[in-house]
Backbone and ligand atoms as CSV (ligand in chain L), in Angstrom:
chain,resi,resn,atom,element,x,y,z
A,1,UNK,N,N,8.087,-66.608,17.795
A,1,UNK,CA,C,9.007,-67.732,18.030
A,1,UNK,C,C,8.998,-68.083,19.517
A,2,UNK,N,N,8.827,-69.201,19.766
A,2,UNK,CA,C,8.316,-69.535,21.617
A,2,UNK,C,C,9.276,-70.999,21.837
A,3,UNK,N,N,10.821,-71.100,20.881
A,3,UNK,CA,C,11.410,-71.804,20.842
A,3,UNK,C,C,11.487,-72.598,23.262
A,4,UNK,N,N,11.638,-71.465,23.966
A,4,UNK,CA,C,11.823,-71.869,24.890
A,4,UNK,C,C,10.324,-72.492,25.835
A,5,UNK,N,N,9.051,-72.301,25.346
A,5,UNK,CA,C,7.568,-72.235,25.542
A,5,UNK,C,C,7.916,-73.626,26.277
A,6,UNK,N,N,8.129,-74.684,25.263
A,6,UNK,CA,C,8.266,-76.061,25.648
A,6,UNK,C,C,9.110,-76.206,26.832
A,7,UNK,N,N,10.071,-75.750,27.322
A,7,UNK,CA,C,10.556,-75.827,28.150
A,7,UNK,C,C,9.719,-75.182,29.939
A,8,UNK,N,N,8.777,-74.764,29.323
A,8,UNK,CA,C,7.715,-74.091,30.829
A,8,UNK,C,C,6.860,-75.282,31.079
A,9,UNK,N,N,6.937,-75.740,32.711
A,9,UNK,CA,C,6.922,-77.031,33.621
A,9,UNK,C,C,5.670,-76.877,34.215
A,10,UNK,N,N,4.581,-76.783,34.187
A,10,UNK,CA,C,3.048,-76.685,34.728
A,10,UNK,C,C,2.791,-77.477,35.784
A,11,UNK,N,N,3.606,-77.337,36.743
A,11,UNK,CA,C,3.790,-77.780,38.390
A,11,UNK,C,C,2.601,-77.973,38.873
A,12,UNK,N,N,1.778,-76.669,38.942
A,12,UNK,CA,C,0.237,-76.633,39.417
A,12,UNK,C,C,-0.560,-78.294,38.743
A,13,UNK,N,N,-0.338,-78.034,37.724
A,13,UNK,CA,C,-1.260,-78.903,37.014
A,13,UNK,C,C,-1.319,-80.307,36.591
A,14,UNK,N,N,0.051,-80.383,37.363
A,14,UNK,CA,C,0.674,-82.094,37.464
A,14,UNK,C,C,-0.621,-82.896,37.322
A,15,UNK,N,N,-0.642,-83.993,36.152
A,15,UNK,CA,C,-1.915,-85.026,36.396
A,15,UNK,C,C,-1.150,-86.317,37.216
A,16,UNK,N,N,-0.480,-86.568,37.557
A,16,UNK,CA,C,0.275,-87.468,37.785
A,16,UNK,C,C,1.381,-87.192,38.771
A,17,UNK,N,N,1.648,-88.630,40.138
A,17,UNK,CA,C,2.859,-88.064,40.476
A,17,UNK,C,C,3.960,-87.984,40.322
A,18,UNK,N,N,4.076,-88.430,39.104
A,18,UNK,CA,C,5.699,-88.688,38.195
A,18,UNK,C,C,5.196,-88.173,36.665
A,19,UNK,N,N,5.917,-87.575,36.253
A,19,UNK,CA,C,6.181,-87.213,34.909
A,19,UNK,C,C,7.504,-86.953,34.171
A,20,UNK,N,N,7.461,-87.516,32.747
A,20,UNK,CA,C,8.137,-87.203,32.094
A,20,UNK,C,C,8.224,-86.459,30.950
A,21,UNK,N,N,9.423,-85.787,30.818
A,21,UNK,CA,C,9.169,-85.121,29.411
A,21,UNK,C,C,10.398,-85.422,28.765
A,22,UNK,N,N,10.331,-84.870,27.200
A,22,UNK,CA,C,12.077,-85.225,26.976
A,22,UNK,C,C,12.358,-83.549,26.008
A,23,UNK,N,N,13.577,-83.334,26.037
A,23,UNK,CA,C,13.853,-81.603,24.903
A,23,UNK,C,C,14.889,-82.238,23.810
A,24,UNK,N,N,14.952,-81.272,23.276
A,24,UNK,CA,C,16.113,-81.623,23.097
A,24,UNK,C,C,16.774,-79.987,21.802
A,25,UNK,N,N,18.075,-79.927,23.146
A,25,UNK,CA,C,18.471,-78.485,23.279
A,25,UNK,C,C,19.522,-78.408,21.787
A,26,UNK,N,N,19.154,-77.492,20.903
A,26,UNK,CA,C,19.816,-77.793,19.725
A,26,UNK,C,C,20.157,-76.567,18.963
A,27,UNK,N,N,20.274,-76.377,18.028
A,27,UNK,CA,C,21.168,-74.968,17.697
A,27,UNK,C,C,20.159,-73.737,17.958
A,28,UNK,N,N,18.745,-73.902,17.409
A,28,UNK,CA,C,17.512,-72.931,18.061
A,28,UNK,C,C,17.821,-72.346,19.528
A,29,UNK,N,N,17.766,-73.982,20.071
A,29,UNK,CA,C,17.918,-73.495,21.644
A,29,UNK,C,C,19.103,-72.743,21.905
A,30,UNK,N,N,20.028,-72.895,21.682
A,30,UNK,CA,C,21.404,-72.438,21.909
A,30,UNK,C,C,21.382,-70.692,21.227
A,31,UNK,N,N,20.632,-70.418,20.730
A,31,UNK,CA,C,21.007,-69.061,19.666
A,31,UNK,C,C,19.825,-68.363,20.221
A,32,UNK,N,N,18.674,-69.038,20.576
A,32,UNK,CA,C,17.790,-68.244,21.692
A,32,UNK,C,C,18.606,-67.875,23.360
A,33,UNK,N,N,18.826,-68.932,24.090
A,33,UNK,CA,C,19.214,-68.793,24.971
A,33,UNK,C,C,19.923,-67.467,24.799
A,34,UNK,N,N,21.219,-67.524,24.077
A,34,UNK,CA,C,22.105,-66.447,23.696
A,34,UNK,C,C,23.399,-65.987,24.306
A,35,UNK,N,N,24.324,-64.901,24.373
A,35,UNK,CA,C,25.194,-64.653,25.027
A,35,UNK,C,C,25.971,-65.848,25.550
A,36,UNK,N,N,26.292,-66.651,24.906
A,36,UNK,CA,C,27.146,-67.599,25.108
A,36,UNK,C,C,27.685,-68.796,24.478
A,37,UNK,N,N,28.898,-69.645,24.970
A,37,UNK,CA,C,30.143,-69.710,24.683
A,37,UNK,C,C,29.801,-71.072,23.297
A,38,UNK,N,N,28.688,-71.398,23.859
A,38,UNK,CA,C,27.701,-72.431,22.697
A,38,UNK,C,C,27.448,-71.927,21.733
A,39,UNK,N,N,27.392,-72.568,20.260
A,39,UNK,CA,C,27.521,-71.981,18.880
A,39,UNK,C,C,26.451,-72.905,18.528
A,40,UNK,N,N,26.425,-74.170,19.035
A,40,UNK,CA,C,25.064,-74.928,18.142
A,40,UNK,C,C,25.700,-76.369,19.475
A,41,UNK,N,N,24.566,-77.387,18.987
A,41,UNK,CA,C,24.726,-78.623,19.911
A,41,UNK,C,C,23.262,-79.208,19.342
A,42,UNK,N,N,23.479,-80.505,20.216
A,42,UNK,CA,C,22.318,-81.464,19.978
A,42,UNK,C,C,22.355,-81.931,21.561
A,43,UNK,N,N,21.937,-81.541,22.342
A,43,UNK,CA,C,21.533,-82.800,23.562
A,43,UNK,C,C,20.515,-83.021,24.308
A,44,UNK,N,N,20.142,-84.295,24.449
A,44,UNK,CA,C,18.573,-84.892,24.392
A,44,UNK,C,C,18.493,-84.882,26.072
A,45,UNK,N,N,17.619,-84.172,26.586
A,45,UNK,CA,C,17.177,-84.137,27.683
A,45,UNK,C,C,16.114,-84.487,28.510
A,46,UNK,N,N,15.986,-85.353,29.495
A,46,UNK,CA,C,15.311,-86.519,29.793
A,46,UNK,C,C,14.639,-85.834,31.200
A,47,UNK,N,N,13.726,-85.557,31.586
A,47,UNK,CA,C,13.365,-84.744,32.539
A,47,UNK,C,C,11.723,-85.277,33.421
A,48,UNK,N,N,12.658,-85.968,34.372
A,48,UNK,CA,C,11.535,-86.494,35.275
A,48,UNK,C,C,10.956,-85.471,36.631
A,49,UNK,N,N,10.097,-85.012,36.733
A,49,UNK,CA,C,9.124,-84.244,37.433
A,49,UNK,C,C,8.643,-85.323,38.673
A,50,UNK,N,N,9.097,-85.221,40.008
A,50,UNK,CA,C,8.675,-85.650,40.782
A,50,UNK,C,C,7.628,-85.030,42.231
A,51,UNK,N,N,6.521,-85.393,42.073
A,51,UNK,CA,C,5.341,-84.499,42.840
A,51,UNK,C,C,5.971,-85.291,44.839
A,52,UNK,N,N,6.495,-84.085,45.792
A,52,UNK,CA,C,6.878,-84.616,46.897
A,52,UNK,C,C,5.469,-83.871,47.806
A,53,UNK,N,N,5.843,-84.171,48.995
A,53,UNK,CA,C,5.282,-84.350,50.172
A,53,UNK,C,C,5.153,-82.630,50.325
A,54,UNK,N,N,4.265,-81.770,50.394
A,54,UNK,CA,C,4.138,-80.425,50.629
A,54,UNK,C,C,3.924,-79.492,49.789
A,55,UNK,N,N,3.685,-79.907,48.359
A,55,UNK,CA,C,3.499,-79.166,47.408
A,55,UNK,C,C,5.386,-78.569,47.103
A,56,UNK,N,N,6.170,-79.409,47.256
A,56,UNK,CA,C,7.734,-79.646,46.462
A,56,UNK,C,C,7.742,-80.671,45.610
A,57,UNK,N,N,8.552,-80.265,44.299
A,57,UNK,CA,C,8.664,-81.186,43.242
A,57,UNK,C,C,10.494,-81.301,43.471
A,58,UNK,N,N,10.858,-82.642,42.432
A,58,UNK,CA,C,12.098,-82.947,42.846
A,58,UNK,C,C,11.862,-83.088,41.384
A,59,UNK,N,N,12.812,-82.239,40.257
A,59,UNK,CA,C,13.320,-82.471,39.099
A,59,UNK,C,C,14.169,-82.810,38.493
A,60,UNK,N,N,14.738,-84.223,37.798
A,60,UNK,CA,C,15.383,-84.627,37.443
A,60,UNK,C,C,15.750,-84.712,36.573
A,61,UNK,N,N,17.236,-84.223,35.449
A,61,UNK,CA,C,17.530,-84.131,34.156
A,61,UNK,C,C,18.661,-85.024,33.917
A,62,UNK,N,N,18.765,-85.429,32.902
A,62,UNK,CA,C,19.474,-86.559,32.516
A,62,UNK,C,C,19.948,-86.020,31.002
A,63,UNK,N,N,21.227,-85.437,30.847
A,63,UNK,CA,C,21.586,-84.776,30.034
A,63,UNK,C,C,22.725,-85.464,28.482
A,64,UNK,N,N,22.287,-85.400,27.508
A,64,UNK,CA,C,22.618,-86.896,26.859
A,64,UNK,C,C,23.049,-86.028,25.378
A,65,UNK,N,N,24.661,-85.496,24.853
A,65,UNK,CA,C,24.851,-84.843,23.876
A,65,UNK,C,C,25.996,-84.356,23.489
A,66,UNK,N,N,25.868,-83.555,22.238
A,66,UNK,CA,C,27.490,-82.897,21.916
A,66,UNK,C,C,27.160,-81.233,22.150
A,67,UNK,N,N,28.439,-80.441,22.077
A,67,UNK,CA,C,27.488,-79.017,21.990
A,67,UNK,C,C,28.462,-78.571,20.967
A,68,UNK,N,N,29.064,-77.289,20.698
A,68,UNK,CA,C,29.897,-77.065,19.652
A,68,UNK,C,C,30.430,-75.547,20.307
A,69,UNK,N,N,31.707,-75.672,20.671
A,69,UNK,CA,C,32.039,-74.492,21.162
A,69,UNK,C,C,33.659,-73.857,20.604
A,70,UNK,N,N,34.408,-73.175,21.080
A,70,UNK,CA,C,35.524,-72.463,20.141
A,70,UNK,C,C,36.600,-73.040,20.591
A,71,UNK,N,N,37.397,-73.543,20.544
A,71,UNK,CA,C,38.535,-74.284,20.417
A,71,UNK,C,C,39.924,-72.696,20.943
A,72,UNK,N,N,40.051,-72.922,22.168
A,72,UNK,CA,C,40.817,-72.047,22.971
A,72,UNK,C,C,42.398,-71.653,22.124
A,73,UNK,N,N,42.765,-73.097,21.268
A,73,UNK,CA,C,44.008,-72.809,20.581
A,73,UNK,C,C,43.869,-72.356,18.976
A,74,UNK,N,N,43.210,-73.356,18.524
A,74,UNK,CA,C,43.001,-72.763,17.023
A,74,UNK,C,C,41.758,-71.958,16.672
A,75,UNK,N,N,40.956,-71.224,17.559
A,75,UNK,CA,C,39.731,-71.120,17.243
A,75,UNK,C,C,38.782,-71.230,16.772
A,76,UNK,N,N,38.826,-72.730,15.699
A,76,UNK,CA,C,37.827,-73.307,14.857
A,76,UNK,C,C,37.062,-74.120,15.935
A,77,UNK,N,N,36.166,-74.359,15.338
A,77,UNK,CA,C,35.006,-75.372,16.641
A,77,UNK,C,C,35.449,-76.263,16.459
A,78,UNK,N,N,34.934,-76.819,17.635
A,78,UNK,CA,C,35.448,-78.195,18.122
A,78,UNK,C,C,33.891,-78.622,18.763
A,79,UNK,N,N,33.880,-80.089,19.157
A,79,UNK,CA,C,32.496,-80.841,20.082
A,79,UNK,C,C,32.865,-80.988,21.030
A,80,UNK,N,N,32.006,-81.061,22.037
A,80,UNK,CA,C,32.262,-81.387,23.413
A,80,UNK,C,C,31.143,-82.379,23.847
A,81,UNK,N,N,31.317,-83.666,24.140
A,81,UNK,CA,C,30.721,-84.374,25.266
A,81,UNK,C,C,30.061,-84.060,26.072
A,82,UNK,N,N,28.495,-84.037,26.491
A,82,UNK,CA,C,27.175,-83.844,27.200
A,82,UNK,C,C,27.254,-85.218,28.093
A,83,UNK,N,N,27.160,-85.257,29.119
A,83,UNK,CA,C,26.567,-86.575,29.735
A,83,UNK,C,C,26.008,-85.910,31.220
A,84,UNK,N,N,25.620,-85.694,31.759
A,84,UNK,CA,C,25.206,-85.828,33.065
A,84,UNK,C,C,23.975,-85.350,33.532
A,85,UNK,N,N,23.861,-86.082,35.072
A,85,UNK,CA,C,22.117,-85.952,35.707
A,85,UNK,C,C,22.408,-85.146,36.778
A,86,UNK,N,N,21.289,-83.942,36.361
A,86,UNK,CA,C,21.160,-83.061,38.009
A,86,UNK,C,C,19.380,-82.822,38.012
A,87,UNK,N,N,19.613,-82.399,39.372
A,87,UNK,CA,C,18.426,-82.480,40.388
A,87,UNK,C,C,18.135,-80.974,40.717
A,88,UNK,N,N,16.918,-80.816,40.478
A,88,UNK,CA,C,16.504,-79.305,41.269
A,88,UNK,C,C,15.258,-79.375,42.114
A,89,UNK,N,N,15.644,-78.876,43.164
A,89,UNK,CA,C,14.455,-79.256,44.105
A,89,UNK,C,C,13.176,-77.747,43.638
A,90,UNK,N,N,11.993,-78.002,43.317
A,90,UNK,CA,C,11.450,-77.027,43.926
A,90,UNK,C,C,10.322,-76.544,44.384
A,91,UNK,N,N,9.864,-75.370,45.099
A,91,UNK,CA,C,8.717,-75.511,46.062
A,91,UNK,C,C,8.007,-74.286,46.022
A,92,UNK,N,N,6.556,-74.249,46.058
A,92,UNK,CA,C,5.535,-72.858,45.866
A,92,UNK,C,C,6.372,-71.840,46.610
A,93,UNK,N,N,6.285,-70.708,46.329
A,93,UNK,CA,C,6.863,-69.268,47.795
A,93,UNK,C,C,6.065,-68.572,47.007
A,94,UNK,N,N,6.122,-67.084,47.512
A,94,UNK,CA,C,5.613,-65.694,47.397
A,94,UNK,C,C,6.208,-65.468,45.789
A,95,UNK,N,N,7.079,-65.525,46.007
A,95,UNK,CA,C,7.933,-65.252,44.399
A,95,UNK,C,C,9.010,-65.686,44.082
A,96,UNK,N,N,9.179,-65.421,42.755
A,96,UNK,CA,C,9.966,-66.345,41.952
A,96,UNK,C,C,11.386,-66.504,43.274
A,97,UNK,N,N,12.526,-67.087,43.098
A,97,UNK,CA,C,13.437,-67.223,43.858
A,97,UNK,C,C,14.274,-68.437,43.640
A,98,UNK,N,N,15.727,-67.824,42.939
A,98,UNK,CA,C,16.719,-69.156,42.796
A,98,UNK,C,C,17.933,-69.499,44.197
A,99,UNK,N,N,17.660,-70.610,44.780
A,99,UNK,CA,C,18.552,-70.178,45.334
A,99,UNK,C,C,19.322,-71.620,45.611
A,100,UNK,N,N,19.905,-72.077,44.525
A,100,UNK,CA,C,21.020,-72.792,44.361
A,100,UNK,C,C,20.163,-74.300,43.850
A,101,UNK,N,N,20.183,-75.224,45.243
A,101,UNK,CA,C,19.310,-76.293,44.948
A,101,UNK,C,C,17.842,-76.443,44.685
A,102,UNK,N,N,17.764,-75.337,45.840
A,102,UNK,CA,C,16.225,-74.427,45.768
A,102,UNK,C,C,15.536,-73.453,44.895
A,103,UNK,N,N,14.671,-74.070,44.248
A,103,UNK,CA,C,14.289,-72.815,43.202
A,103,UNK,C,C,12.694,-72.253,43.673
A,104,UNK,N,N,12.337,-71.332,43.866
A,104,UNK,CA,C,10.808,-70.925,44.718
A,104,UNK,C,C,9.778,-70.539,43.638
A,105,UNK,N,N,8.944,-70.762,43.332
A,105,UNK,CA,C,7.930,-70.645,42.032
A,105,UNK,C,C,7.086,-69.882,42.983
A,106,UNK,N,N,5.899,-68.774,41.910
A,106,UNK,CA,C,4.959,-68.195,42.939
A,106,UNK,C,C,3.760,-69.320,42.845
A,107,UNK,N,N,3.381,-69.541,44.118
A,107,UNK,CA,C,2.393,-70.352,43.970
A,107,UNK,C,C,1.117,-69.997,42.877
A,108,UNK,N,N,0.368,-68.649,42.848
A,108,UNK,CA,C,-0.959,-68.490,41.929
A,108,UNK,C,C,-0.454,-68.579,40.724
A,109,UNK,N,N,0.941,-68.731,40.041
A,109,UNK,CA,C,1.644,-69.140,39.062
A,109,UNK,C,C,1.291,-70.565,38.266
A,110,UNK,N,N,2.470,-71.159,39.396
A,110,UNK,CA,C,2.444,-72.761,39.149
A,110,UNK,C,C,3.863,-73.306,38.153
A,111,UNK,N,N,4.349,-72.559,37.643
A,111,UNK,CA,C,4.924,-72.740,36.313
A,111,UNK,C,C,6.240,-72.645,36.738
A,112,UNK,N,N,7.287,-73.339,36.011
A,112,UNK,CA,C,8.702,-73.304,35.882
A,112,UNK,C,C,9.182,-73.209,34.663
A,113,UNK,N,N,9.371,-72.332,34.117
A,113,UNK,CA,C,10.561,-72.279,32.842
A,113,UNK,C,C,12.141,-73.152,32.804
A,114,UNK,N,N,12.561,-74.352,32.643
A,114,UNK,CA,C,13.583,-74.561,32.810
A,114,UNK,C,C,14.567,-74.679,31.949
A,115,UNK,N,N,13.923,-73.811,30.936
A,115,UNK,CA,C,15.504,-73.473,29.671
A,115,UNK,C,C,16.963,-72.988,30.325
A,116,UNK,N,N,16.526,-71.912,31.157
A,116,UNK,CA,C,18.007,-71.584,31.602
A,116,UNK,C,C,18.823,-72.732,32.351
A,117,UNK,N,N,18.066,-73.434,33.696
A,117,UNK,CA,C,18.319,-74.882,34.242
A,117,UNK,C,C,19.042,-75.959,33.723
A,118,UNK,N,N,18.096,-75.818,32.109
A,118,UNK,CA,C,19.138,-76.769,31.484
A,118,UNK,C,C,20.554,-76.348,30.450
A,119,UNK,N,N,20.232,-74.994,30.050
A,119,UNK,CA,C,21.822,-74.471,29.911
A,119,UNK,C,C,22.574,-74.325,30.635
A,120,UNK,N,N,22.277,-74.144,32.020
A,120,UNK,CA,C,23.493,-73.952,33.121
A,120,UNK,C,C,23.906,-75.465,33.120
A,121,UNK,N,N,23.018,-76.230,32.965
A,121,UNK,CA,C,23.718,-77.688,33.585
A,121,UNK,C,C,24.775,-78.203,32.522
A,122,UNK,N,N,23.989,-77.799,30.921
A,122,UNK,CA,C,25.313,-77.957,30.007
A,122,UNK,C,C,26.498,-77.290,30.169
A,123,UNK,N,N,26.001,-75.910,30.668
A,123,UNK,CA,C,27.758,-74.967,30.214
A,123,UNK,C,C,28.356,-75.793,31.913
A,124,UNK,N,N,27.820,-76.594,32.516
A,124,UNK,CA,C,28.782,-76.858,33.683
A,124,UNK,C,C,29.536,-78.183,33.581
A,125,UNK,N,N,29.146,-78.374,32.319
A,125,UNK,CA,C,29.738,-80.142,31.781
A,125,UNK,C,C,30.748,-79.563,30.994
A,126,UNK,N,N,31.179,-78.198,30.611
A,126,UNK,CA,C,31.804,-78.114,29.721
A,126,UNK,C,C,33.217,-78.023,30.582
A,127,UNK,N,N,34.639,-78.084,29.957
A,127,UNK,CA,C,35.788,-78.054,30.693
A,127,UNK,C,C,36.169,-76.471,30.614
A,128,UNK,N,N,36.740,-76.386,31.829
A,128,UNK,CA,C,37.792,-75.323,31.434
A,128,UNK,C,C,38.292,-75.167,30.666
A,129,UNK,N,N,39.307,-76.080,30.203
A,129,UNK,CA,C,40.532,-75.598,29.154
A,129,UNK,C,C,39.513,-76.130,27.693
A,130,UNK,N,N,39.363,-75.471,26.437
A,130,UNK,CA,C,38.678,-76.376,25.947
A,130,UNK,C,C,39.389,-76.637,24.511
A,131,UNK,N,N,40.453,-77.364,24.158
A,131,UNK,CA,C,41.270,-77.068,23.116
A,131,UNK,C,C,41.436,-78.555,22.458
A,132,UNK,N,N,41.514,-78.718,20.924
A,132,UNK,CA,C,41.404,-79.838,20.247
A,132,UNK,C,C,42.420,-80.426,20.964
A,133,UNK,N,N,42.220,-82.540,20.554
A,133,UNK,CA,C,43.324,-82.926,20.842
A,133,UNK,C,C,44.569,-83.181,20.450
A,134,UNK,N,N,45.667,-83.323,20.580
A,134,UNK,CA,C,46.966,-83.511,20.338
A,134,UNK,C,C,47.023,-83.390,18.629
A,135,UNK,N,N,47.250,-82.272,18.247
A,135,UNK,CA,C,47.327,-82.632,16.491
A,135,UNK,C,C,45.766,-82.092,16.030
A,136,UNK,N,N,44.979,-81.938,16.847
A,136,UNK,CA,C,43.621,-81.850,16.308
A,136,UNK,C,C,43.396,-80.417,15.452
A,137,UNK,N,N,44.277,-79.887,16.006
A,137,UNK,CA,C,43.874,-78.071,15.547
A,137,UNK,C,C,44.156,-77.911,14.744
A,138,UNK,N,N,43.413,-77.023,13.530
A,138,UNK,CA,C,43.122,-76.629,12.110
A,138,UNK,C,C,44.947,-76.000,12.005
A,139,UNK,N,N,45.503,-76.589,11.095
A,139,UNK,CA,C,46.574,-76.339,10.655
A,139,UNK,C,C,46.706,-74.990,9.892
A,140,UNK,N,N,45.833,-74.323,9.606
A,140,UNK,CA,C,46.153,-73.552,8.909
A,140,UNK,C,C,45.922,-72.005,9.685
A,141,UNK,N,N,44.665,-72.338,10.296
A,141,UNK,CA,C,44.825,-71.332,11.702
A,141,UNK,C,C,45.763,-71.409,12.325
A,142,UNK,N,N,46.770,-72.397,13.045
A,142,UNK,CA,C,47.760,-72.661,13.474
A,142,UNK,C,C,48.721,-71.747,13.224
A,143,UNK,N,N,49.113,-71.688,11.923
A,143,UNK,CA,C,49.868,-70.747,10.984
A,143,UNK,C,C,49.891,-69.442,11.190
A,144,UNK,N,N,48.329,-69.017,10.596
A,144,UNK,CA,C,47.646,-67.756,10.992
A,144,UNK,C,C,48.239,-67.477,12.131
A,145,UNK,N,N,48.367,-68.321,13.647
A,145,UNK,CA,C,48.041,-67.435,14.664
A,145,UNK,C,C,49.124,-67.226,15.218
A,146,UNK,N,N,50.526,-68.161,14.109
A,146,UNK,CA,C,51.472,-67.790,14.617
A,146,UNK,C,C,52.330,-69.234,15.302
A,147,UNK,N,N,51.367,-70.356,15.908
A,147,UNK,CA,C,52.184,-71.274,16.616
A,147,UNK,C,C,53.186,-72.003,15.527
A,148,UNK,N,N,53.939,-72.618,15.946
A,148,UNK,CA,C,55.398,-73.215,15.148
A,148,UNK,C,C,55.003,-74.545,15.100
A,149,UNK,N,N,55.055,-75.367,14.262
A,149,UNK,CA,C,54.559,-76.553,13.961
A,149,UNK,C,C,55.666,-77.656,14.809
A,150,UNK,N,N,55.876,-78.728,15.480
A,150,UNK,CA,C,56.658,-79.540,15.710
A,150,UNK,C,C,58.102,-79.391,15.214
A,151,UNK,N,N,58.243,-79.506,13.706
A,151,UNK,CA,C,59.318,-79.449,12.902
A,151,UNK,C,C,59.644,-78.363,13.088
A,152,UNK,N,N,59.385,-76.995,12.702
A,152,UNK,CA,C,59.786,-75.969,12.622
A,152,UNK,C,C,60.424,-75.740,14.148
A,153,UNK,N,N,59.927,-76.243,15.621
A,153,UNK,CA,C,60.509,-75.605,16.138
A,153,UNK,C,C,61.448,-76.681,16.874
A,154,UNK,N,N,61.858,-77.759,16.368
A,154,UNK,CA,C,63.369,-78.318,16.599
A,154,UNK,C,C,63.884,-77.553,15.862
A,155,UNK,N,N,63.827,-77.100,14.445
A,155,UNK,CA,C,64.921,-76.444,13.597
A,155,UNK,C,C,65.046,-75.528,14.437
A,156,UNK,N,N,64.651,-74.170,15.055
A,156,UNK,CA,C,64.885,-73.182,15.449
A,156,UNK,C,C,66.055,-73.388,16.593
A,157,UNK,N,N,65.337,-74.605,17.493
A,157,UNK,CA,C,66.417,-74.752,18.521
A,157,UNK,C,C,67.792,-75.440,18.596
A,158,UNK,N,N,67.635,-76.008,17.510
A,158,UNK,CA,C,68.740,-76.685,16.992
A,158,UNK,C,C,70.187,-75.963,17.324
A,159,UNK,N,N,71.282,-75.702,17.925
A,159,UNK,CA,C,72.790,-75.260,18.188
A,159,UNK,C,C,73.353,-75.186,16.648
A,160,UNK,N,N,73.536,-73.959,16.461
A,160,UNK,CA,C,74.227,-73.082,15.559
A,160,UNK,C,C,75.552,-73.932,15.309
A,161,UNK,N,N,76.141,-74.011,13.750
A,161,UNK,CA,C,76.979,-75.042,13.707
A,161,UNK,C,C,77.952,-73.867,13.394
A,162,UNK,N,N,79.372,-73.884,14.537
A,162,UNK,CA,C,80.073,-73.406,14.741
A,162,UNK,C,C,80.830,-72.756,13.721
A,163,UNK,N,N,80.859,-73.659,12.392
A,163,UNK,CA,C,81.472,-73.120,11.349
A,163,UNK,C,C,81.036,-72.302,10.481
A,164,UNK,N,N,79.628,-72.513,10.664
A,164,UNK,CA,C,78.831,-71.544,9.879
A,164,UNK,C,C,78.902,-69.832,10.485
A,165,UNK,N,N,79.137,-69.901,11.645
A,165,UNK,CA,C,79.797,-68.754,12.426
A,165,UNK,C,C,81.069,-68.170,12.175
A,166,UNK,N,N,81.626,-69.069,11.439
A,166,UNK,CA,C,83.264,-68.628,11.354
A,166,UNK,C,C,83.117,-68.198,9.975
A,167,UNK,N,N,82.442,-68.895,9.180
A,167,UNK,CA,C,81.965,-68.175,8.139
A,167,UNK,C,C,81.744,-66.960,7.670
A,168,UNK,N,N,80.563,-66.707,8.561
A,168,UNK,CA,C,79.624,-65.774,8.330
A,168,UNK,C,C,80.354,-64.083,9.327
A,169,UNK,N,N,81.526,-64.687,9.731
A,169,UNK,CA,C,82.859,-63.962,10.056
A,169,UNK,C,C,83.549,-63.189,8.870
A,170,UNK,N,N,83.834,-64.236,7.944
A,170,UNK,CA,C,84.650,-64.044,6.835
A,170,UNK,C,C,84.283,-63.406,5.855
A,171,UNK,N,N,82.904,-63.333,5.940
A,171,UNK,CA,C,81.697,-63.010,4.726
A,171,UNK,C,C,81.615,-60.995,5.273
A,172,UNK,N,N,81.410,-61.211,6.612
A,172,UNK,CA,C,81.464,-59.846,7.674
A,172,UNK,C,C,82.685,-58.685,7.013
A,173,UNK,N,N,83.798,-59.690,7.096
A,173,UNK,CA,C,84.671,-58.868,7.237
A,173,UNK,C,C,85.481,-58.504,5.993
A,174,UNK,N,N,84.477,-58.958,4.575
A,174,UNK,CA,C,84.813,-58.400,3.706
A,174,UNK,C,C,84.247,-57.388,2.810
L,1,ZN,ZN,ZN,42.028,-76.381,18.048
């Protein structure tokens, strides 16, 4: 299985000084990658290869999708919104080397793998808090996990009707 194969960038062998390719990162990708917060997704990735001045390429992704991750309140999945373009600069060195914008390939190599590149750029579109919207969460997990539905918890807070106290006095003390 060489689900991530397609994703290795043959820098050396550029025929051209612009290239494109397109992926597109989907439940395979997501369950290879692994260890993380992604359960499945679809997003189509647009990836322009730019040949610069010194033997540096300037890579451009254009990130276009949903992904499917756990819903912080009810824990059923929920989708999340894919949209954005990032840039990785990078340039021959001695050895491999990430170092932020800079990524260093060994030159007698040539090659870039950028599966991980493009999972980091998804899990960085994803939000912090990540919880259905208003009403969205599986009602019945809800239950399960314990939260109080709207209704239920005006009743709770509702002020004790005084007489029912005087009552429940009378009921006491016999
Ligand atoms: Zn939810």
């Amino acid at each position: 299985m060489d689900t991530l194969g397609i994703y290795r960038i043959d820098l050396k062998g550029l025929r051209s000084e612009v290239e494109t390719r397109r992926f597109v990162a989907d439940d395979d990708f997501f369950a290879v990658v692994g260890n993380t917060d992604i359960h499945a997704g679809n997003v189509v990735v647009d990836l322009t290869v730019r040949k610069a001045a010194g033997d540096t390429f300037l890579l451009t992704f254009v990130l276009r999708g949903t992904v499917t991750v756990t819903c912080d309140r009810c824990l059923e999945d929920m989708d999340c919104d894919i949209e954005a373009e990032r840039e990785l600069n990078v340039a021959f060195g001695d050895v491999y080397a990430d170092e932020g914008d800079w990524v260093k390939v060994p030159a007698d190599d040539g090659c870039l793998n950028v599966a991980w590149h493009v999972y980091e750029f998804i899990a960085l579109e994803l939000p912090l808090q990540r919880v259905h919207g208003d009403g969205e969460c599986d009602p019945e997990m809800m239950e399960i996990l314990g939260y109080h539905t709207a209704g239920a918890e005006e009743k709770s807070e509702a002020p004790t009707d005084p007489r029912w106290n005087e009552l429940k006095k009378i009921i006491d003390n016999n």
